[in-house]
C-alpha positions as CSV (number, residue, x, y, z in Angstrom):
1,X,104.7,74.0,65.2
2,X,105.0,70.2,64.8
3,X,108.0,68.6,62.7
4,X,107.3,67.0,59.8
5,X,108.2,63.5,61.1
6,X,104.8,64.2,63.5
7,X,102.6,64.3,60.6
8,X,100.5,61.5,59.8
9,X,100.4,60.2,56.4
10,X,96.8,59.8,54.9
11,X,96.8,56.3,55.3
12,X,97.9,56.2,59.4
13,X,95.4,59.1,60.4
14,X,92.5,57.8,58.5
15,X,93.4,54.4,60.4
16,X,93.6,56.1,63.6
17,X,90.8,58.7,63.7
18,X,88.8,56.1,62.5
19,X,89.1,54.3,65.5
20,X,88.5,57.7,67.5
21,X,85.1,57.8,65.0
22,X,83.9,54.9,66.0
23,X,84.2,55.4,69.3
24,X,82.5,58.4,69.3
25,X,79.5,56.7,67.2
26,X,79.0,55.4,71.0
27,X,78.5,58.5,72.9
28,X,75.5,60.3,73.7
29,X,74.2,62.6,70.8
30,X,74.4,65.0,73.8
31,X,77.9,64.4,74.5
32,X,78.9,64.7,70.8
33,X,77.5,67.7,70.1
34,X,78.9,69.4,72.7
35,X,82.7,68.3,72.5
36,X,82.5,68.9,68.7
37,X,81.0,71.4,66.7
38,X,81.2,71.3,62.7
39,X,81.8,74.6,61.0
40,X,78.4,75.9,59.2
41,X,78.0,78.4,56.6
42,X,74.5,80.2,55.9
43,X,72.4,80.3,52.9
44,X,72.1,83.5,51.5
45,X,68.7,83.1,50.7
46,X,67.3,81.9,54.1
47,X,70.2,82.7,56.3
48,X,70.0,78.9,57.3
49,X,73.2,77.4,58.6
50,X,74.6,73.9,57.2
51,X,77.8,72.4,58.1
52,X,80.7,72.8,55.3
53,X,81.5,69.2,54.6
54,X,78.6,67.1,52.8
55,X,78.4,63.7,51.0
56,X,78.2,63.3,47.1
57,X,77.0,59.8,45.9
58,X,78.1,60.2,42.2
59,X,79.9,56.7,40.9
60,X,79.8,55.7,45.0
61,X,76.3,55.1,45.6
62,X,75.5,53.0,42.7
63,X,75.4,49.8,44.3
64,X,71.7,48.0,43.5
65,X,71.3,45.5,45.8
66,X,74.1,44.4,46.1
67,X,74.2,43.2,49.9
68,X,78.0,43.6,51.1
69,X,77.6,47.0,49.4
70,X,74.3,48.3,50.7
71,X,76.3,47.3,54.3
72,X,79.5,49.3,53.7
73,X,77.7,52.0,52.3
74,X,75.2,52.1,55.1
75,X,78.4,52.5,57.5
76,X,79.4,55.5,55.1
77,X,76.3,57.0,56.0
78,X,76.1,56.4,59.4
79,X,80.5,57.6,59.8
80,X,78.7,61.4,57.9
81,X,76.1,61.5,60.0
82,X,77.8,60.6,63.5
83,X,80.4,63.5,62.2
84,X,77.6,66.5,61.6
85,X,77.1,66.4,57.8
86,X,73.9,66.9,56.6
87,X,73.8,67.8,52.8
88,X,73.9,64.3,50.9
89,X,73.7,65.0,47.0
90,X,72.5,62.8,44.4
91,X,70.8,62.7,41.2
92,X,68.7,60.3,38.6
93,X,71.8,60.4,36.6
94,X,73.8,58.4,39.3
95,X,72.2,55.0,38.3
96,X,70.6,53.8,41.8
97,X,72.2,56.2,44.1
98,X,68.8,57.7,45.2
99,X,67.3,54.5,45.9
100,X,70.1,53.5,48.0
101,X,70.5,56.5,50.0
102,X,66.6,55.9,50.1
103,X,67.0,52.5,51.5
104,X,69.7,53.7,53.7
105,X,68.0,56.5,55.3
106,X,65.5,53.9,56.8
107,X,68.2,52.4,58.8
108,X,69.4,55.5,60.1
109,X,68.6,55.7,63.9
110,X,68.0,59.7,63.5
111,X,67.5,61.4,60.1
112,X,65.8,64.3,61.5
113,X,69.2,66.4,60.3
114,X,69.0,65.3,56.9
115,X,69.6,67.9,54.1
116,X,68.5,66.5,51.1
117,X,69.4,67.4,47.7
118,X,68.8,65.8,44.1
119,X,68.2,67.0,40.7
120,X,66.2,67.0,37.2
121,X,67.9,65.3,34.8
122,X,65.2,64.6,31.8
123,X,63.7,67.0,28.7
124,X,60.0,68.0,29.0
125,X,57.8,69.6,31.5
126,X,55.6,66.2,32.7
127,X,59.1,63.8,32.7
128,X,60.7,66.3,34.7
129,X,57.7,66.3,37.0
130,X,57.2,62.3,37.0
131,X,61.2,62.4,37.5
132,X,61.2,64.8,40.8
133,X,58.2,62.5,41.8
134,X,60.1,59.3,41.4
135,X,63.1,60.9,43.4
136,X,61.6,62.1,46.3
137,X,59.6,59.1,46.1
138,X,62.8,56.9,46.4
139,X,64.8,58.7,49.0
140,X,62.1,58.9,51.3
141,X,61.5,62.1,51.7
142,X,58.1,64.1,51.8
143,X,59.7,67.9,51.1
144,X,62.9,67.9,49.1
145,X,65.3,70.1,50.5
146,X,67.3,70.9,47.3
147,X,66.1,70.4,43.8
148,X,68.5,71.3,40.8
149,X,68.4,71.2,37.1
150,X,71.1,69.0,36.5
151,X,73.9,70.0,33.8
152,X,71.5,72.6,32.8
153,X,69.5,70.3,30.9
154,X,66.1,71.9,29.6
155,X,66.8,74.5,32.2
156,X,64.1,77.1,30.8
157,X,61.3,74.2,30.9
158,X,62.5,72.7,34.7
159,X,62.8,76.1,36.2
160,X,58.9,76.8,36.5
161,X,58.3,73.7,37.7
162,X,60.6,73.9,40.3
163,X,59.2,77.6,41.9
164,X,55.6,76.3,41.5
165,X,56.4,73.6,43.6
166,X,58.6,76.1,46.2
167,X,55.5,78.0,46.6
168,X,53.6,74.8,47.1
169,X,56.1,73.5,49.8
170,X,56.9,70.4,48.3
171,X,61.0,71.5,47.9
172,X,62.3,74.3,50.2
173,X,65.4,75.4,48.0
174,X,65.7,75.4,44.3
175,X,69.3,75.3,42.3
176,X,70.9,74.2,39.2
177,X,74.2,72.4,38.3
178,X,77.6,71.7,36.0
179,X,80.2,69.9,36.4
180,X,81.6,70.6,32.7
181,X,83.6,74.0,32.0
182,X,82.3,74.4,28.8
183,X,79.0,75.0,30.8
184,X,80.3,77.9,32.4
185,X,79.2,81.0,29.9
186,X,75.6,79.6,30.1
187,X,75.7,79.1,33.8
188,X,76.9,83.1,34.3
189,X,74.3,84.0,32.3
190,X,71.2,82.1,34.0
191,X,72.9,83.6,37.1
192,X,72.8,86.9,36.6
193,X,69.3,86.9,35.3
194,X,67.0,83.8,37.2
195,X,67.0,83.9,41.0
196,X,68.4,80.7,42.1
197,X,69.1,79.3,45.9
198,X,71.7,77.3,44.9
199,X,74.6,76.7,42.0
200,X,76.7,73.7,42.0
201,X,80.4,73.6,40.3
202,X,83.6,72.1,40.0
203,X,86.6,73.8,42.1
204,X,88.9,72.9,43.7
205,X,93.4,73.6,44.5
206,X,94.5,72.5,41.4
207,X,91.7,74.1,38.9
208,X,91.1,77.5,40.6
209,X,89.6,79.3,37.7
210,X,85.7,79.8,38.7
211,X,87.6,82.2,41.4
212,X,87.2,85.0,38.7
213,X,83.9,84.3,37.3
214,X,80.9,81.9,39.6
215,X,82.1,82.3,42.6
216,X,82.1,86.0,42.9
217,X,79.1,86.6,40.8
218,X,77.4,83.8,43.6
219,X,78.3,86.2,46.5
220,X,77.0,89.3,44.6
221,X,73.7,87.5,43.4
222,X,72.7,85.8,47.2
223,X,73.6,82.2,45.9
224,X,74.3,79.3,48.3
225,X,77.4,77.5,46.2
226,X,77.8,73.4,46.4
227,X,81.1,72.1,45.2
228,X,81.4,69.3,43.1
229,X,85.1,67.3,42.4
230,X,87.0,68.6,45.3
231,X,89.8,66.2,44.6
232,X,89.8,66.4,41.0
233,X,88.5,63.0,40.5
234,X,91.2,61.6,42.3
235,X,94.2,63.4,40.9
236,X,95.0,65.5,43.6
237,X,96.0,62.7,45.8
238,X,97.9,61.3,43.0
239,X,100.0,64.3,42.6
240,X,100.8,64.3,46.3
241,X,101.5,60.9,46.9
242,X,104.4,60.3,48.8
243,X,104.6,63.8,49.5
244,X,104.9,65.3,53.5
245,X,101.9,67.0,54.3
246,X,103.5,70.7,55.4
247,X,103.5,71.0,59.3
248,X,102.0,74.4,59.1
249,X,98.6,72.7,58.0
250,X,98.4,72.4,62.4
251,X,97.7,75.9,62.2
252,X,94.0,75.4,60.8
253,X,93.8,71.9,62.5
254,X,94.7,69.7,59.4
255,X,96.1,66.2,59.7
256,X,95.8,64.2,56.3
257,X,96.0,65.6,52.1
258,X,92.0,65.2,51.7
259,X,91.3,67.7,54.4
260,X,93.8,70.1,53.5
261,X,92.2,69.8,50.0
262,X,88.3,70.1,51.6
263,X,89.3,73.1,53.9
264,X,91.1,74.9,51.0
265,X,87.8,74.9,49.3
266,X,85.3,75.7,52.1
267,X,87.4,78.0,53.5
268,X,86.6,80.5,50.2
269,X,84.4,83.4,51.5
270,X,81.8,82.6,49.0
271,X,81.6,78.6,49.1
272,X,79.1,77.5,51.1
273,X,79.0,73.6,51.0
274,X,81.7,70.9,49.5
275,X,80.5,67.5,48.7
276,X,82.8,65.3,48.2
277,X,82.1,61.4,47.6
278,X,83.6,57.9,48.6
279,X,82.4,54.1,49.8
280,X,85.1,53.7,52.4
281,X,84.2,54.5,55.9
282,X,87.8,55.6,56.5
283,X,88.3,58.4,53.5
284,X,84.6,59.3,54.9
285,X,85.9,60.0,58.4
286,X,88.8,61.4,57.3
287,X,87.1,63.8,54.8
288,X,84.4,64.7,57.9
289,X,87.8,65.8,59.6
290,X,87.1,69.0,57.8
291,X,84.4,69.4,58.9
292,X,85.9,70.7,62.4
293,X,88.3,73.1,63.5
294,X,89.2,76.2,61.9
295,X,90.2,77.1,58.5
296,X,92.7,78.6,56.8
297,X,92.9,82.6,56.3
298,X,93.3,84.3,53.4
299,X,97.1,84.3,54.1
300,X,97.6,81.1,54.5
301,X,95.0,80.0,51.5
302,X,98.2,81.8,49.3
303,X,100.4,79.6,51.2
304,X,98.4,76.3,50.3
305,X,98.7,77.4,47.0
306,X,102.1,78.0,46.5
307,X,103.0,74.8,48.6
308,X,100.5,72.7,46.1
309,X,101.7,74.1,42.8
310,X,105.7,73.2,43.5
311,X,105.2,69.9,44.2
């Protein structure tokens, strides 16, 4: 155990791992992969392995052209990549997110890891198709790796689409999305009756309640599960600032509040990705820290809990 005048606050680890990072941005891919491993989970479907910790680009990745953004953001990317992530999320509705990442990916020395996911976000068969088109088309990518119907809109139109072009090889995985509860009812019932890859939800510490509904139905249906709003939109830090991270967290090799929060959600049995979102190099290093190490038991996931809800 480590007193609690050891632990770093948010703010001094993200300043000092971040010089660690960037060190390590230096080493031989070689090198790096074999000091550090991330933690992968597989898809049910496939049985293919991704690492735990991804990269949203909702609100973050909407920068234009914006030149000083389009660098910091390109040091964003390159901080996930240099730390194992490979799922990077984004979607039409995220204003020019996809061309961004698009524009980003170009600078990237090696993309070759790249797990790329987007979604439909449009009414009608032939916009949905000219929509996919105009994604793939602006991220750069040939085969999509993950399409999803966004917020469920037009669902029972999209969802052809999407296995015709499966079977054709132009996406390998197909899913479908919410962010909002009141979507929930609807989602559980697509679930239990269309075969999907992938859902993506909201969940995280402080709103634990698709524990008793999407997530176990996921497990028992085969479903890969992206998580959306880890943090709460920001108000999980804010409920825990100027609080002492708990010296326990050592025990599944946590230094910093955003990490605890990531490895309490990927360390659920049936979550399979978290994708969390930012356009500061340092909250993305110090969210990639959870991408290492181990995670919490079952035990100690109580623990968290407990520790979270008295503060």
């Amino acid at each position: 155990m480590i007193n609690n005048q050891n632990i770093l606050s948010r703010r001094q680890f993200i300043k000092t791992f971040g010089i660690i990072a960037a060190g390590m941005t230096l080493m031989p891919k070689a090198a790096f992969s074999e000091t550090r491993k991330p933690i992968t989970h597989a898809i049910p479907s496939s049985g293919e392995r991704i690492p735990v910790v991804g990269m949203g680009t909702s609100r973050t990745f909407d920068a234009g052209g914006d030149p000083a953004m389009m660098t910091q953001l390109g040091q964003v990317l390159q901080a996930f990549f240099d730390n194992g992530g490979t799922v990077v999320d984004s979607s039409p509705m995220y204003g020019s997110a996809e061309m961004v990442v698009g524009k980003l990916l170009k600078t990237m020395p090696d993309r070759s890891k790249l797990f790329a996911a987007t979604k439909v976000w449009t009414y009608g068969r032939q916009s949905g198709i000219d929509q996919m088109q105009k994604s793939m088309q602006l991220m750069g990518v040939g085969v999509m790796d993950l399409m999803q119907i966004h917020n469920l809109r037009d669902w029972k139109i999209h969802l052809p689409t999407l296995r015709e072009w499966k079977e054709a090889g132009k996406i390998r995985y197909i899913g479908i999305t919410t962010s909002h509860g009141r979507f929930h009812s609807e989602l559980m019932q697509i679930m239990r009756t269309e075969d999907l890859d992938f859902v993506q939800f909201s969940y995280n510490i402080g709103n634990r309640t698709v524990e008793n509904s999407l997530l176990p139905l996921a497990a028992d249906r085969g479903m890969a599960t992206l998580i959306n709003r880890p943090f709460q939109r920001g108000s999980l830090f804010r409920k825990v600032k100027g609080k002492t991270l708990p010296d326990w967290a050592s025990e599944f090799d946590c230094k910093s509040w955003g990490q605890f929060f990531l490895k309490y959600v990927v360390s659920h049995p049936a979550v399979t990705n978290v994708i969390p979102a930012t356009s500061k190099v340092h909250h993305m290093v110090d969210n990639m820290g959870a991408n290492f190490g181990r995670l919490p038991s079952a035990s100690i996931r109580k623990r968290m809990e407990r520790y979270f809800e008295k503060l």
